[in-house]
C-alpha positions as CSV (number, residue, x, y, z in Angstrom):
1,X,59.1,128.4,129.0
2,X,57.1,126.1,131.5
3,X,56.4,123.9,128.7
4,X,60.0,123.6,127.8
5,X,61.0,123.7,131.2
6,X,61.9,119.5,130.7
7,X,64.3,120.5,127.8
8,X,65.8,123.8,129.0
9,X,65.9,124.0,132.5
10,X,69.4,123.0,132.8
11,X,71.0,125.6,130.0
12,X,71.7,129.2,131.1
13,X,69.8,132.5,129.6
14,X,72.5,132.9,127.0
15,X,72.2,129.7,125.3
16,X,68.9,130.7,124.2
17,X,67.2,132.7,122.0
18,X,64.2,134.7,123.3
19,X,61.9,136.3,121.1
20,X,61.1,140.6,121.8
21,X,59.4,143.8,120.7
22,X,60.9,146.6,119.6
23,X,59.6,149.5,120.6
24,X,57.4,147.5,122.7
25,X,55.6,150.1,124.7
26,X,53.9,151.9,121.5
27,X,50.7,150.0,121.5
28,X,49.6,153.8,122.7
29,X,50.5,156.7,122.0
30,X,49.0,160.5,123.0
31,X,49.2,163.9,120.8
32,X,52.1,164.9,123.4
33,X,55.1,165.1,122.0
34,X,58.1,163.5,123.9
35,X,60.5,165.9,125.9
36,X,62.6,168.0,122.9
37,X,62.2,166.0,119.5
38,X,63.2,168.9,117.4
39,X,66.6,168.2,115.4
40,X,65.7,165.1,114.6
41,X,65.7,164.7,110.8
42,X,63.0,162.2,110.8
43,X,60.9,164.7,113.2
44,X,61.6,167.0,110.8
45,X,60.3,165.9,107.8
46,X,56.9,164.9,109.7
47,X,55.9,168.8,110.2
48,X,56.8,169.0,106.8
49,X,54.6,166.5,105.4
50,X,51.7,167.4,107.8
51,X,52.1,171.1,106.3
52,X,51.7,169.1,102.7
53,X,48.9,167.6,103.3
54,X,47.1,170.2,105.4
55,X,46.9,167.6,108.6
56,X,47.4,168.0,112.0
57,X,51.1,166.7,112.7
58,X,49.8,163.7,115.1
59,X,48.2,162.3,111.9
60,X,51.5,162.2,110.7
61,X,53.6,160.9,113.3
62,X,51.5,158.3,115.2
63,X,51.3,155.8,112.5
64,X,55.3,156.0,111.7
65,X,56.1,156.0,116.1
66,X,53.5,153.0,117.0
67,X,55.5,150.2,116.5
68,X,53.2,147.3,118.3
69,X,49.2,146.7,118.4
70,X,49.2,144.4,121.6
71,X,50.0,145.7,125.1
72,X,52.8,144.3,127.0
73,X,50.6,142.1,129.0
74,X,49.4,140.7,125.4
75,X,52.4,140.5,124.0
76,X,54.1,138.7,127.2
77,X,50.8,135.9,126.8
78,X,51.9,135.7,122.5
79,X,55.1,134.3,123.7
80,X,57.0,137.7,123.9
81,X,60.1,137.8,126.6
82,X,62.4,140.5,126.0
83,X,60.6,144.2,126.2
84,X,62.0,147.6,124.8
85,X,61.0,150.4,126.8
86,X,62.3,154.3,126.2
87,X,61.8,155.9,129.0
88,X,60.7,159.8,129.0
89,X,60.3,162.3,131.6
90,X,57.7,164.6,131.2
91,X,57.9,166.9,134.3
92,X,55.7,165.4,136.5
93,X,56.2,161.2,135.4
94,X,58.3,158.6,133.5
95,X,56.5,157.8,130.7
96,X,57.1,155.6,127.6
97,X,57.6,157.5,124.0
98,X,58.3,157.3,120.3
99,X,58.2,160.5,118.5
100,X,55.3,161.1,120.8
101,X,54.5,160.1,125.2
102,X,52.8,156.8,125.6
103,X,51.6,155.7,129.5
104,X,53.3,156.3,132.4
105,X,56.1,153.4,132.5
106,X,54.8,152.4,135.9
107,X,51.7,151.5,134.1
108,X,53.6,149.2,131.7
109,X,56.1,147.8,134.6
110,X,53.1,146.9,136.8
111,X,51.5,145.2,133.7
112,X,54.5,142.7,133.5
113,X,55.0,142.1,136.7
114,X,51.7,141.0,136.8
115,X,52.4,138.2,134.1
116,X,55.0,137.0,135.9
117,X,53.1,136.5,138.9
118,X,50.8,134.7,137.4
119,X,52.8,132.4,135.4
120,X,56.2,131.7,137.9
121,X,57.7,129.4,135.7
122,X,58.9,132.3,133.2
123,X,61.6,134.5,132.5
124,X,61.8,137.9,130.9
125,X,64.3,140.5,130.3
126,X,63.2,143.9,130.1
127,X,65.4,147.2,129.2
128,X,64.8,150.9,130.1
129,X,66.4,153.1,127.5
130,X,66.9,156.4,125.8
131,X,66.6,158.3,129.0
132,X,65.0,161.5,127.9
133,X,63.6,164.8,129.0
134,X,64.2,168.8,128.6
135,X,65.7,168.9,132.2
136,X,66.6,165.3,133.7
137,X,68.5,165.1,136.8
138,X,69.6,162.6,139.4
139,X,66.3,163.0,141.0
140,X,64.1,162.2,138.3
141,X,66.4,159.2,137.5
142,X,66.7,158.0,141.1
143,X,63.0,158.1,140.7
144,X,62.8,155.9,137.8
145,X,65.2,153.1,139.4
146,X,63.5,153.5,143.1
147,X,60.3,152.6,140.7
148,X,61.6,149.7,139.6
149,X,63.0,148.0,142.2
150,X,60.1,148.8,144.3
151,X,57.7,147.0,141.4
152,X,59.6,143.8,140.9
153,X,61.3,143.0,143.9
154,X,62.0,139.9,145.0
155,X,61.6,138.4,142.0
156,X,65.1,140.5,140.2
157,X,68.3,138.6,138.8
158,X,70.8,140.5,140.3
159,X,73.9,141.8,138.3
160,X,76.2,140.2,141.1
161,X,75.7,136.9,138.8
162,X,75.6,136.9,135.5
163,X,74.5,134.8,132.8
164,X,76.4,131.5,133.1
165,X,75.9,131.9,137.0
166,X,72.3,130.4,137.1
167,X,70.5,127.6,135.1
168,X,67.1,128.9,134.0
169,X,65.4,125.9,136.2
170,X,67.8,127.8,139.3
171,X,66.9,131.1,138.2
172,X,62.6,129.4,138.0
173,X,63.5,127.8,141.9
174,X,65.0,130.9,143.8
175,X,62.4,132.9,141.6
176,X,64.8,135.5,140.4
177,X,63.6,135.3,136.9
178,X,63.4,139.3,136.1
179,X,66.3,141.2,134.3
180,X,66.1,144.5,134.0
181,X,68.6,147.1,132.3
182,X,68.6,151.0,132.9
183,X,70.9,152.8,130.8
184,X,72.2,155.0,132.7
185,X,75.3,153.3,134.9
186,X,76.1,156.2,138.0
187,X,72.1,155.9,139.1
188,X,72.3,151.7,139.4
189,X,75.7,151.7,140.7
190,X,74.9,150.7,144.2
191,X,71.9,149.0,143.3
192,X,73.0,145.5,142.0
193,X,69.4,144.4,142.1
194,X,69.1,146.4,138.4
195,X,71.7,145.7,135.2
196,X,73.9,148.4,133.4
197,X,72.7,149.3,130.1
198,X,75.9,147.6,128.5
199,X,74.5,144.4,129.8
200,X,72.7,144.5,125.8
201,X,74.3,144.6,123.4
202,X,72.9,146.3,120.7
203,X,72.7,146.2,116.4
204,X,70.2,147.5,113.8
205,X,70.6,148.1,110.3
206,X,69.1,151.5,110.6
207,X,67.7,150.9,106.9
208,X,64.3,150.8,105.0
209,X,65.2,148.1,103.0
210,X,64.4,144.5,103.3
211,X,67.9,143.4,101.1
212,X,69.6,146.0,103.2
213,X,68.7,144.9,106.7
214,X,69.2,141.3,105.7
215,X,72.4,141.8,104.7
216,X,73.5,143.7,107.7
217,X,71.3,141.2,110.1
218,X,73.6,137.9,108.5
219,X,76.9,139.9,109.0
220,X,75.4,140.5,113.0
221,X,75.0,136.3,112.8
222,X,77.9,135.6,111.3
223,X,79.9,138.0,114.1
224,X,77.7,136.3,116.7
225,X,78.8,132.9,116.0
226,X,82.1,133.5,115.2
227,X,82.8,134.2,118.9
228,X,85.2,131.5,120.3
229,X,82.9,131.8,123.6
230,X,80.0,133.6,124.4
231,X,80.1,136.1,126.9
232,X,78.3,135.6,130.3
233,X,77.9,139.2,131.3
234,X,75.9,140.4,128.1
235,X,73.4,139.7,125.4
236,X,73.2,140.0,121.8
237,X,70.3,141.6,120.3
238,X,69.2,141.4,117.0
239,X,67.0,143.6,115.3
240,X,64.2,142.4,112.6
241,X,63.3,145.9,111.8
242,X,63.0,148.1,108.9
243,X,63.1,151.9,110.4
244,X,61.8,154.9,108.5
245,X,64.1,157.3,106.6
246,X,63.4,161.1,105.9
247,X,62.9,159.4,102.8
248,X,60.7,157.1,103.7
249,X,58.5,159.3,105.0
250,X,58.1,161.7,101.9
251,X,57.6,158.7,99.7
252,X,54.9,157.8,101.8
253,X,53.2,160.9,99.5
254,X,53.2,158.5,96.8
255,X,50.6,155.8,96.0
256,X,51.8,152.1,96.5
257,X,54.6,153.2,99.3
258,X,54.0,152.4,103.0
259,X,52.2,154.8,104.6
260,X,53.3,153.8,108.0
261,X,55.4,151.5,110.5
262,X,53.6,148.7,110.0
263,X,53.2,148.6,106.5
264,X,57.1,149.5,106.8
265,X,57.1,146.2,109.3
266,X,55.0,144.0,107.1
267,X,57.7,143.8,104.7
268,X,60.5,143.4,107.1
269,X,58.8,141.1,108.6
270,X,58.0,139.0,105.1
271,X,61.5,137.8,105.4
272,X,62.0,136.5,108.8
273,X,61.4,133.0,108.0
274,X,63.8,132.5,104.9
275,X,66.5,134.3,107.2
276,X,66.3,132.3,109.9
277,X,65.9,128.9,108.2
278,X,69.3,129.8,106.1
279,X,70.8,130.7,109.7
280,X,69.7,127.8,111.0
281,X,70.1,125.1,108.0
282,X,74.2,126.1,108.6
283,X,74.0,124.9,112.1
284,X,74.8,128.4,114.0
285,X,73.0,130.7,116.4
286,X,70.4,133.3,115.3
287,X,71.1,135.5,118.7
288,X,70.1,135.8,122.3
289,X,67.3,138.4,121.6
290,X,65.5,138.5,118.8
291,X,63.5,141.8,118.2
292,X,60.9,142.2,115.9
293,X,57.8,145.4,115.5
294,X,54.1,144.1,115.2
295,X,55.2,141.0,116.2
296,X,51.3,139.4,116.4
297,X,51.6,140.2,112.5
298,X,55.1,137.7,111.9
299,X,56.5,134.2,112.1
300,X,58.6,135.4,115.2
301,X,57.0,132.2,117.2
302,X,58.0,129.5,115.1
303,X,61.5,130.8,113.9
304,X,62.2,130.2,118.0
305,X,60.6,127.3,118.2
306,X,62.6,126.3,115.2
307,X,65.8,127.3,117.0
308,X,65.5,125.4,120.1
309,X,64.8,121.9,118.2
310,X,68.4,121.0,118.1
311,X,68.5,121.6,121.9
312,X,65.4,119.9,123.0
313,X,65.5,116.6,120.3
C-alpha cells in the first residue's frame, strides 16, 4: 500500500480489492484437538482413515487442517491484508484451530500488530471467528475482545465510521488503519473500537472441485457487481478455496489423489489466474477480499495488482 499510496490514497477500503488467507493462522498446528470436534463428518472420517492405515489420527488430520506455510508476520510482508483467524478456547487460553489448536491468538495478534508498527503506511483487516470451546461464557469472550483492544489500540477503525467514511490516505493520517471483526455481536456492543462479525460478508463453494468452485466463485462476481451501489458498512469476501469432503479424504487412500490441503490447494489455486483475467477482461469487480490457502504457492499477487491497473493508469 505505501507504494500505491500516490494512486489509492484518495479511494475508500471498499473500492479495493485486498488480497487474504484463509485459514490463516494454520502455519502451526499441535496434536490437541480443538474444544469438541466430534460430529463433524469430515472429523469423522479422519479416525476412520487413521484406523485404516494403522496411524496415529494427527498424521491424518494435520496435513488436511494446515492451510498456510508462512506465519502471519510472513504472510503480512508477501503482501497479505485480510487475516482469518478461528478462535478456540481451550480452558486456560484463546487459541487459534483447524481440526486441531494452533498458538495462543495473542501470539498471532501481537505478531500483526507488530507489522503494522513497523510499516505505518498500511492497512489490514483481520476477523476473529468460529468462536469455540466445550464451555464458553461471557467471561472467556470478554477476555478475548479485552485482548484485542488492549493489543491494537490506538491504531483501530472504529465501527462508528464505516467504509465510505475515511479515504485510505485519512485512515494512513489519523493512523486508524486496523479493522478487526469478532463474531459474536452482545460481547462488542459497547465497544465500537471492534466490528460485528456481519461487518464480512461471507461465500465459499464448499466443494472439492476446481469446475465446481469456479462456477460458484463467477455467480459470487456476477452478484457482486450487479449491486446498484456498494454497501459502506460491509465487505465482500471471496473464497479461492477448494475444501475437503468426507470424500475427499477417503480417496486420499488412492494413488494419484491429493493427499492433503495443499495438494487440494494446488489445484484450486491452478485456476486463479484464468478466473480473474475473465473477471477482469469484462470490466467488473473481482471482490473486496480475496481469500486464497497456501497463498506463497499462487498468483494471488499479480491477480491484485492486475485489478487495481484501471484505477491507478
Amino acid at each position: 500500500m505505501e507504494e500505491l499510496l500516490p494512486y489509492i490514497s484518495h479511494l475508500h477500503l471498499f473500492n479495493l480489492t485486498l488480497p487474504g488467507t484463509h485459514d490463516s493462522a494454520t502455519f502451526i498446528l499441535t496434536s490437541a484437538l480443538s474444544p469438541d470436534p466430534t460430529g463433524n463428518p469430515v472429523f469423522n472420517s479422519f479416525i476412520e482413515v487413521a484406523e485404516k492405515l494403522g496411524i496415529p489420527l494427527q498424521d491424518v488430520i494435520t496435513p488436511w487442517a494446515m492451510a498456510q506455510n508462512r506465519s502471519l508476520y510472513e504472510q503480512a510482508q508477501d503482501g497479505m491484508r485480510y487475516f482469518d483467524i478461528r478462535a478456540a478456547y481451550n480452558g486456560t487460553d484463546w487459541c487459534s484451530y483447524h481440526f486441531e489448536l494452533g498458538l495462543p491468538i495473542y501470539t498471532h495478534l501481537s505478531a500483526l500488530n507488530s507489522f503494522l508498527l513497523l510499516h505505518p503506511n498500511e492497512i489490514m483487516v483481520i476477523e476473529i471467528s468460529h468462536l469455540a470451546s466445550k464451555n464458553l461464557t461471557q467471561t472467556n469472550l470478554n477476555l478475548l475482545r479485552d485482548m484485542v483492544i488492549s493489543i491494537f489500540n490506538p491504531i483501530l477503525y472504529p465501527r462508528i465510521h464505516d467504509f465510505s467514511t475515511t479515504t485510505i490516505g485519512d485512515m494512513i493520517t489519523t493512523n486508524q488503519r486496523v479493522i478487526v471483526t469478532l463474531s459474536d455481536d452482545t460481547t462488542i456492543m459497547n465497544y465500537t473500537q471492534l466490528w460485528y462479525g456481519s461487518s464480512m460478508i461471507n461465500s465459499y463453494a464448499n466443494s472439492d472441485s476446481l469446475p465446481q468452485m469456479t462456477l460458484y466463485n463467477w455467480q459470487q462476481v456476477l452478484q457482486f457487481n450487479s449491486l446498484p451501489s456498494l454497501p459502506t458498512s460491509a465487505l465482500y469476501k471471496l473464497s479461492w478455496t477448494l475444501t475437503p469432503q468426507v470424500s475427499t479424504i477417503f480417496d486420499s487412500l488412492l494413488p494419484h489423489k491429493p493427499k492433503s490441503l495443499k495438494s487440494l490447494a494446488d489445484i484450486g489455486n491452478s485456476g486463479l489466474t484464468g478466473f480473474a483475467s475473465a473477471v477482469l477482461k469484462k470490466k467488473w469487480k473481482l471482490c473486496q477480499l480475496l481469500l486464497i490457502d497456501f497463498q506463497e504457492r499462487s498468483q494471488i499477487m499479480q491477480v491484485i495488482f492486475d485489478s487495481l491497473l484501471p484505477t491507478i493508469l
